[in-house]
C-alpha positions as CSV (number, residue, x, y, z in Angstrom):
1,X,13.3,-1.2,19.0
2,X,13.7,-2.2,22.9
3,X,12.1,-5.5,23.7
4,X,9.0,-5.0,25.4
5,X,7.4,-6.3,28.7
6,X,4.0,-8.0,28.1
7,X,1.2,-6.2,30.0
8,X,0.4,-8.7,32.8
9,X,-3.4,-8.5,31.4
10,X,-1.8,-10.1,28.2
11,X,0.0,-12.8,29.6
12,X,-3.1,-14.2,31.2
13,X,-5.1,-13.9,27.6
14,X,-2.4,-15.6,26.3
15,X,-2.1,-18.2,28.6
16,X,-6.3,-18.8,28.2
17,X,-5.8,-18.9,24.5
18,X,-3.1,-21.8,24.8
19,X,-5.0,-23.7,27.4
20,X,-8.3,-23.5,25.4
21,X,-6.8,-24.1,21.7
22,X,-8.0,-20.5,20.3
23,X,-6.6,-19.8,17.4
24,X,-6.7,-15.7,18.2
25,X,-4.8,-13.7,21.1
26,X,-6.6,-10.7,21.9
27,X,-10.5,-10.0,21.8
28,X,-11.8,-7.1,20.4
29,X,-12.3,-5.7,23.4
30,X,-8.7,-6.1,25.0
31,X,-6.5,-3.0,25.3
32,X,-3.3,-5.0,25.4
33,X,-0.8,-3.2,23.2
34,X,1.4,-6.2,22.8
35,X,1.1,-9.9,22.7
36,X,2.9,-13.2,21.1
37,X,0.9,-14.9,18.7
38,X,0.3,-18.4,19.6
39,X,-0.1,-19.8,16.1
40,X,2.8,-17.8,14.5
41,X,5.5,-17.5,17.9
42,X,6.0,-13.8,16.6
43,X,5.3,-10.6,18.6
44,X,3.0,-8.1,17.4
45,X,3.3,-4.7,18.9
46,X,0.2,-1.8,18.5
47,X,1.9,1.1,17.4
48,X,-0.9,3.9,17.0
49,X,-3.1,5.2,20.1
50,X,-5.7,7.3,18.4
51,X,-8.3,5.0,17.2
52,X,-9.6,5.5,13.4
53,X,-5.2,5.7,13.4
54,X,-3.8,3.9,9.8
55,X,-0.8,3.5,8.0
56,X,-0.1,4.7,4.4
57,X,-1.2,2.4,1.2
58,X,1.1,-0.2,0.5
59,X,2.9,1.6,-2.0
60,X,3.3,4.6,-0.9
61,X,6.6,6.1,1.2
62,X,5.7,6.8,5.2
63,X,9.6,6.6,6.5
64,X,11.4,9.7,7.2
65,X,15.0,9.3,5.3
66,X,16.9,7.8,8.1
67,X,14.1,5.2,8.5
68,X,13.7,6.2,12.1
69,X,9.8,7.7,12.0
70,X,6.6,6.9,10.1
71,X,3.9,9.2,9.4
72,X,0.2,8.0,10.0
73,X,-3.3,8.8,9.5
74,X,-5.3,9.7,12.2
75,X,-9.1,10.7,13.1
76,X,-7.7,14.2,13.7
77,X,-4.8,14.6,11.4
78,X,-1.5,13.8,10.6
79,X,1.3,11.7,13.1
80,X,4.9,10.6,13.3
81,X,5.6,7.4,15.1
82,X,9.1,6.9,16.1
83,X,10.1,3.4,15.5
84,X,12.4,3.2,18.0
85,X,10.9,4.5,21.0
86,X,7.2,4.1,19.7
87,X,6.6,7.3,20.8
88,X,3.8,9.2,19.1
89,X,3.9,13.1,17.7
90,X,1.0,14.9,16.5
91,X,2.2,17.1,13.5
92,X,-1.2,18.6,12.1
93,X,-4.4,18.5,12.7
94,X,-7.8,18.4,10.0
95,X,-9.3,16.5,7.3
96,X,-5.7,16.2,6.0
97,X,-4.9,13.3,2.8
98,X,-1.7,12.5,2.8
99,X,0.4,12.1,-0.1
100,X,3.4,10.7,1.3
101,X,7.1,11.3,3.0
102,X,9.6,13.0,0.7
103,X,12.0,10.3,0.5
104,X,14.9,13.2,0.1
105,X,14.1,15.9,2.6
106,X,11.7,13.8,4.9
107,X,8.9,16.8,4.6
108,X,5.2,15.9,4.6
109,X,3.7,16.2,1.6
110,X,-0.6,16.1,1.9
111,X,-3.6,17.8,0.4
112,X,-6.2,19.7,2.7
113,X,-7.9,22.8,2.7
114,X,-7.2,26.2,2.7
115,X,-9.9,29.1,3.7
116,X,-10.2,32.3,1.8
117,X,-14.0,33.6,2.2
118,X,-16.2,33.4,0.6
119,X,-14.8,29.7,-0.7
120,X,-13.1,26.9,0.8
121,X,-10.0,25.8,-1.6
122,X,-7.8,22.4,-1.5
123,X,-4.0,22.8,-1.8
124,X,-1.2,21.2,-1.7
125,X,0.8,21.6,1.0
126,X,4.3,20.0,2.8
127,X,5.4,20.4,6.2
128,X,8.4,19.9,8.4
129,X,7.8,16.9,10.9
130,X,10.9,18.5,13.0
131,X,9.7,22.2,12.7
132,X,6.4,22.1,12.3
133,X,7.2,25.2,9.4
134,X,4.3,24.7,6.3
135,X,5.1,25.1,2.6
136,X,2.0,26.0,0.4
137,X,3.0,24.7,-3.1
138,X,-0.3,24.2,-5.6
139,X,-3.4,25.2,-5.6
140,X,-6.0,22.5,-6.7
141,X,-8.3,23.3,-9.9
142,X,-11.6,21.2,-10.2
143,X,-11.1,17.7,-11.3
144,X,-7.4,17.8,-10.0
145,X,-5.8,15.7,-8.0
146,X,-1.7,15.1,-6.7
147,X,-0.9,11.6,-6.1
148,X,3.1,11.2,-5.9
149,X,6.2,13.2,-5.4
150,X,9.3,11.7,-7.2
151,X,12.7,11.0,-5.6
152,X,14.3,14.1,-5.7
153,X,11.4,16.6,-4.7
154,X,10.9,18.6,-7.4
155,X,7.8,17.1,-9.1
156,X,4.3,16.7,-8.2
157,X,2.6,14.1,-10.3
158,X,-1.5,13.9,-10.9
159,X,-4.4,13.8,-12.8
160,X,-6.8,16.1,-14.3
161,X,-10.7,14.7,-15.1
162,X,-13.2,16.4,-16.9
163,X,-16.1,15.3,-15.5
164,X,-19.6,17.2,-16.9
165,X,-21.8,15.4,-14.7
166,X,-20.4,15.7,-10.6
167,X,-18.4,12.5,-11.0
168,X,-18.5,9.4,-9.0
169,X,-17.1,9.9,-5.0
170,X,-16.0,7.3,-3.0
171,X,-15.0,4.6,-4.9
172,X,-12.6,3.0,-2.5
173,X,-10.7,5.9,-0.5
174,X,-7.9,4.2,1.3
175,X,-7.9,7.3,3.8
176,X,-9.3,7.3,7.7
177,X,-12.5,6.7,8.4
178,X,-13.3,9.6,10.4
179,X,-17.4,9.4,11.7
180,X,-18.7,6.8,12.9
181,X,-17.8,2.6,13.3
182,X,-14.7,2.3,10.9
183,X,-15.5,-1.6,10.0
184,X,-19.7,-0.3,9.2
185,X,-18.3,2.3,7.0
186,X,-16.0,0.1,5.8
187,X,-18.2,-2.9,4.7
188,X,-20.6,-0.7,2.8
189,X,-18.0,1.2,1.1
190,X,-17.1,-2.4,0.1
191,X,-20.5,-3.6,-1.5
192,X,-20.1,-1.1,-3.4
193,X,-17.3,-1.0,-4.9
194,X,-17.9,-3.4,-7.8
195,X,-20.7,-1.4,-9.0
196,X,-19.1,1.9,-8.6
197,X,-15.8,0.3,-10.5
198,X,-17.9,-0.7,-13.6
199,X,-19.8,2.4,-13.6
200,X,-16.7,5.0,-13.5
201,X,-15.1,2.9,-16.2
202,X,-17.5,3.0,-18.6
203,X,-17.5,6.7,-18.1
204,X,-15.1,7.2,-20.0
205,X,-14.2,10.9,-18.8
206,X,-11.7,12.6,-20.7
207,X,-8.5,12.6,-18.3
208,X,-4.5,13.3,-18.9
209,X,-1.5,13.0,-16.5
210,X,0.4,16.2,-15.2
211,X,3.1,16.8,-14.0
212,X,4.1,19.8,-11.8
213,X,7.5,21.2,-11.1
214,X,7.9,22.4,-7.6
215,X,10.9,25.4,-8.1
216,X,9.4,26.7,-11.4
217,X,5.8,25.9,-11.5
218,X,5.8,24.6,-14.7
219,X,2.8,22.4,-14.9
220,X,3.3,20.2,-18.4
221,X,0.0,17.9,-19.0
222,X,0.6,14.4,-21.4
223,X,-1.0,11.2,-21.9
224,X,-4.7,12.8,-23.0
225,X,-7.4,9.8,-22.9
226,X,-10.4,8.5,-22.0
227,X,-8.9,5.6,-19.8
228,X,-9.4,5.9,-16.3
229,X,-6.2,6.8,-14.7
230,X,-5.0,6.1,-11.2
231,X,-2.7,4.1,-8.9
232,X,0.4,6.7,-9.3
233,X,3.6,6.3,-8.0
234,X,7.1,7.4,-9.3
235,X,10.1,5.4,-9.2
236,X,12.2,5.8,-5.6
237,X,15.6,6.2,-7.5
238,X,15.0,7.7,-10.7
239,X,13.1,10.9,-10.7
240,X,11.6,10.7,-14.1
241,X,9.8,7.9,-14.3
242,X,6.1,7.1,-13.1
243,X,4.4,4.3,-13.3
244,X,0.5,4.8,-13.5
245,X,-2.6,2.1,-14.2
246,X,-6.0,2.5,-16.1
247,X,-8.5,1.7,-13.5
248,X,-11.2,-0.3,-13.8
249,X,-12.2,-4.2,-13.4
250,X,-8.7,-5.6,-14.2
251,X,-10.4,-8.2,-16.5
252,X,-11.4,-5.2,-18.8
253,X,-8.1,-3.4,-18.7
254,X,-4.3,-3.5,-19.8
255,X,-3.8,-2.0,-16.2
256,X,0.0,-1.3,-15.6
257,X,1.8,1.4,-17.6
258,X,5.0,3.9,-17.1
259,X,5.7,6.8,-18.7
260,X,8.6,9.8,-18.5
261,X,8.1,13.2,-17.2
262,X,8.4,14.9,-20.4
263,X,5.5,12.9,-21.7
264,X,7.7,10.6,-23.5
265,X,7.9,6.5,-23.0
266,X,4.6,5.5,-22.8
267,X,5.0,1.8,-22.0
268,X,3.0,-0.8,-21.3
269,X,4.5,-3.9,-18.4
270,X,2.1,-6.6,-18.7
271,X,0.6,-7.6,-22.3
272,X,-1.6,-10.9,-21.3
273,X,-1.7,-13.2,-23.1
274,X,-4.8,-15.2,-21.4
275,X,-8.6,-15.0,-21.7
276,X,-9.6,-13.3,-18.1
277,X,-5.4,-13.0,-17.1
278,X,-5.1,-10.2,-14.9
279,X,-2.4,-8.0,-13.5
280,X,-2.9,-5.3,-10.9
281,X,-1.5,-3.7,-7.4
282,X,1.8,-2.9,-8.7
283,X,4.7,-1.7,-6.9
284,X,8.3,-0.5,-7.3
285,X,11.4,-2.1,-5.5
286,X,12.9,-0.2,-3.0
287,X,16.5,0.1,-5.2
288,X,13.7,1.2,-8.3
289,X,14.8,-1.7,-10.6
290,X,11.9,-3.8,-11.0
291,X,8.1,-3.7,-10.9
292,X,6.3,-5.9,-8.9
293,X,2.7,-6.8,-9.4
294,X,0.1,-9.2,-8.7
295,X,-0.5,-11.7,-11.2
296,X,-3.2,-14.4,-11.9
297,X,-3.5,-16.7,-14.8
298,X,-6.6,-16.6,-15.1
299,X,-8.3,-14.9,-12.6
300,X,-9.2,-16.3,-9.6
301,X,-7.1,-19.5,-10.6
302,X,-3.4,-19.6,-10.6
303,X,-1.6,-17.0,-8.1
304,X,1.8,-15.4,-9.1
305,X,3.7,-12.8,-8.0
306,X,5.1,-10.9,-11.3
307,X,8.0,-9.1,-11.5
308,X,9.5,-7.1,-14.8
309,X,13.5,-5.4,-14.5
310,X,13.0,-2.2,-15.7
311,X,16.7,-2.2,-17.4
312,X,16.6,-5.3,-19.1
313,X,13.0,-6.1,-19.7
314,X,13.6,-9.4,-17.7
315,X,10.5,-11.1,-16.0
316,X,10.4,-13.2,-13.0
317,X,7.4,-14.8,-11.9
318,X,7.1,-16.6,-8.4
319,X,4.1,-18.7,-7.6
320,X,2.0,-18.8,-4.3
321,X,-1.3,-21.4,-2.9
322,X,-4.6,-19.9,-3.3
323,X,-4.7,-19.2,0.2
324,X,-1.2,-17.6,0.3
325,X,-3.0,-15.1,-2.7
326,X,-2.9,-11.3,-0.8
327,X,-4.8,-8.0,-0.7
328,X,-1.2,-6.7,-1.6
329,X,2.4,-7.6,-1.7
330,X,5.5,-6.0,-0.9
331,X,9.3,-6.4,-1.1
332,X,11.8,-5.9,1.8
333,X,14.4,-2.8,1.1
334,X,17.1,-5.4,0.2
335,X,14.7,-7.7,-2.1
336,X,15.4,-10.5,0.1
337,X,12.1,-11.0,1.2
338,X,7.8,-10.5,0.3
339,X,5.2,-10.3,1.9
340,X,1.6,-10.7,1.8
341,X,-1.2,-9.2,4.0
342,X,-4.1,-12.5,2.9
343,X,-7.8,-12.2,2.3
344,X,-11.0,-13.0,2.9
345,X,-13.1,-15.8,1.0
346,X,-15.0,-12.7,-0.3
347,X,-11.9,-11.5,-2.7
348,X,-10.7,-12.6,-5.7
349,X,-8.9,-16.1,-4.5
350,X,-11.9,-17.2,-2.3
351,X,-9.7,-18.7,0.0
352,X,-10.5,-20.8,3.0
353,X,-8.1,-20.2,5.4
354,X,-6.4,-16.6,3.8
355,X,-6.1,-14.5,6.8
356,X,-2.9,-14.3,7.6
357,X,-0.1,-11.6,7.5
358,X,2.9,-13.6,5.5
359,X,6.4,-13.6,4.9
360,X,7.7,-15.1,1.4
361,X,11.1,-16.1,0.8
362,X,11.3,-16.3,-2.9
363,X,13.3,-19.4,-4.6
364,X,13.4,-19.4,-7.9
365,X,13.1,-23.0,-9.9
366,X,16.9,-24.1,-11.4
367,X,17.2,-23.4,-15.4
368,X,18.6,-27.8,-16.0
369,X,19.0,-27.0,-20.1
370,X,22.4,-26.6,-19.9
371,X,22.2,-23.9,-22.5
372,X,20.6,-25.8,-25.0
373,X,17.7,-23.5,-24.8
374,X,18.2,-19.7,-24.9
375,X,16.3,-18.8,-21.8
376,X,16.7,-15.0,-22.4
377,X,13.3,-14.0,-23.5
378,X,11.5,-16.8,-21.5
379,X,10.0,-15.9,-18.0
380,X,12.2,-17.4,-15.3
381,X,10.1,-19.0,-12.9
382,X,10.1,-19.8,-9.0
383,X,7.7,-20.7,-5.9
384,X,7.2,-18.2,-2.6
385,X,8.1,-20.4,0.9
386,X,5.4,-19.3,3.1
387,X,5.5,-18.0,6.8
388,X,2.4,-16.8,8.9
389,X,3.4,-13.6,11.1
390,X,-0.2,-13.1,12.1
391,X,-3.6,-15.0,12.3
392,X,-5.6,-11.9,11.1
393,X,-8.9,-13.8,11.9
394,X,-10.0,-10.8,13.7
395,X,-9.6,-8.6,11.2
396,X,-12.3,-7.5,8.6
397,X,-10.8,-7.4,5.4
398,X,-13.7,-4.7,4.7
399,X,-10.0,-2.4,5.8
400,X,-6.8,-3.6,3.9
401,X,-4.3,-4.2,6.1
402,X,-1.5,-2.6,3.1
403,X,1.6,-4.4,5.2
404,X,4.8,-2.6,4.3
405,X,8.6,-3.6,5.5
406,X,10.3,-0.9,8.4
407,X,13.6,0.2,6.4
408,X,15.5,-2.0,9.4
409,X,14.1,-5.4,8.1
410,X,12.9,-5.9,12.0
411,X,9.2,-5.2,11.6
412,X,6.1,-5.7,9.0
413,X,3.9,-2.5,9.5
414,X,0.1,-2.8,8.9
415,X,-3.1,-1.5,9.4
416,X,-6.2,-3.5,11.0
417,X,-9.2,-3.3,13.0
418,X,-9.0,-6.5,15.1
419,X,-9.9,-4.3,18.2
420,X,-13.3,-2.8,16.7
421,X,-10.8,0.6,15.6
422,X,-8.6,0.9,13.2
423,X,-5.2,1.4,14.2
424,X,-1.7,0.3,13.4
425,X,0.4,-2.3,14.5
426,X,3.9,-4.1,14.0
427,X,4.7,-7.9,13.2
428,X,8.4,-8.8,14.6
429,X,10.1,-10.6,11.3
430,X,12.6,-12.6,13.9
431,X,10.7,-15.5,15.9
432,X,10.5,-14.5,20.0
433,X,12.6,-17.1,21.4
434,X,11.5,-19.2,24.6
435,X,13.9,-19.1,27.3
């Protein structure tokens, strides 16, 4: 990206902030769209104009193949940010969930709705970001829903729940919120989440995984249960595996899980092995060779990120403070680097000074047995050296702020409503120097 040129409105709200020792840059009500923070030295760029604007979960692919645009979420639709110029593109408008970027093609791929009187019907649909050309692919039965696309493009994966009674809505949509103040709509989506979690769990709807090919139409259903299935997301290199989680309270569920298109390799990644251990917000690595996934021992107690190499069954577990302990982690596209988008002393770590965007180099503790022990089945062990991007003390954690790496290793992309309206913005990895 080009450097920028602080807004001269900035550089006097900077210079404020230094002189009287706040700890936070830019008010709520400021319209700067840049600043340095003064407690981190980094730059932080807004990238999004719309406001209700967000970026994609955490885990979920927004880049365009050559790692030059990123779709958002906006309060009228769909748009492409280009990373280099920061110039915004609308590409569609509506009530319009995306499901992500196909990471081959670079197409759209979201769910909306489709009119045919006398009923409304929700499809799944892709569209070209250059073009603008729309591709209907599946039509949506009741109780069906597409959450992933695998590397090559040719399968849809989902769920299908039999629900007799209407279901539960709105357990914790990560989408815009589109009426209304985003953080108020926010915050009482958040009260109730805990209820509406142990409620839908004990459920128990009947529900199965399916998984659709694109070219054929084949739709081939597996895994039938009564666990509460969610959280999918197929591996970014190889095109048959997905990795899916039973919902619910993670203290009341074996949560992480992969299986293969064809129904077979059911696995589970995480057995604990603790009263109250839990394991949740997993993620792939960008080169698809390990699964990465928060990890507390027990709960509420001792942080970890864990991490389990698909190939060899080899786990790797790094250790962070309490107030280190994230909403979500992430990896950078060449694994040399995490990150961590903090909390609130409402979540899980209760921490007292969490809110903070990090980076995390890991280092992992040296084996000193000198092969007298055979280390190959033991857990290898390291600690995560902290670095605060950004003092998020503006931001409600009522929104996740789901920070994600920019393919160039430059930026940390991520979501917040510091200003009153949720939009996106960009961390600079590299320190601004002083001149």
């Amino acid at each position: 990206m080009p450097n920028l040129n602080l807004k001269f409105s900035a550089v006097v709200l900077l210079a404020l902030a230094l002189l009287s020792g706040c700890s936070s840059v830019v008010p709520r009500q400021a319209t700067a769209r840049a600043w340095l923070d003064p407690d981190t030295g980094h730059r932080v760029v807004q990238l999004s104009t719309e406001p209700g604007s967000e970026s994609l979960y955490f885990n979920l692919n927004p880049f365009t193949p050559d790692g030059r645009k990123m779709v958002i979420t906006t309060a009228s639709g769909i748009s492409m940010i280009n990373l280099q110029t920061r110039a915004e593109e609308k590409i569609a408008e509506g009530r319009l969930h995306i499901i992500m970027v196909g990471r081959k093609t670079g197409w759209i791929y979201y769910v909306g709705n489709k009119v045919e009187l006398p009923v409304t019907n929700r499809w799944v649909f892709a569209i070209d970001p250059e073009t603008k050309a729309v591709r209907e692919i599946l039509r949506l039965e009741r109780g069906q829903e597409v959450s992933a696309v695998n590397a090559d493009e040719t399968l849809l994966a989902g769920t299908f729940t039999e629900a007799t009674d209407g279901g539960i809505k709105g357990f914790f949509n990560s989408g815009t919120s589109r009426r209304g103040n985003d953080i108020q709509r926010a915050n009482l989506q958040r009260g109730k989440k805990g209820t509406m979690m142990e409620q839908r769990l004990a459920r128990r709807y009947p529900m199965e995984l399916f998984f659709y090919h694109m070219q054929t139409g084949e739709l081939k259903r597996v895994n039938r249960c009564n666990d509460w299935l969610g959280h999918l997301q197929f591996s970014p290199t190889d095109p048959t595996l997905l990795m899916f989680c039973h919902e619910g309270p993670w203290h009341k569920v074996d949560r992480i899980w992969t299986i293969r298109s064809d129904g077979s390799g059911l696995q589970l990644i995480h057995q604990r092995t603790q009263v109250m251990e839990i394991a949740g917000h997993e993620f792939f690595s960008a080169d698809g060779k390990t699964i990465w996934y928060d990890l507390q021992t027990p709960r509420g107690e001792v942080f970890w990120v864990g991490g389990y190499e698909i190939a060899s069954g080899k786990r790797t577990w790094f250790h962070l403070q309490r107030d280190e302990w994230s909403v979500h982690f992430n990896v950078a596209p060449d694994n040399s680097l995490f990150s961590g988008d903090g909390g609130d002393d409402k979540m899980v770590a209760h921490a007292t000074n969490g809110k903070w965007l990090y980076a995390f180099r890991p280092e992992l503790i040296s084996d000193r047995s000198a092969g007298n022990v055979d280390t190959n089945n033991l857990i290898h062990t390291g600690v995560f050296q902290a670095e605060k991007l950004v003092n998020m003390s503006l931001h409600d954690y009522a929104l996740e702020p789901n920070a994600m790496f920019s393919p160039d290793l430059k930026w940390l992309i991520f979501r917040s409503n510091r200003s009153g309206a949720n939009q996106v913005y960009a961390v600079e990895l590299e320190k601004t120097r002083s001149k």
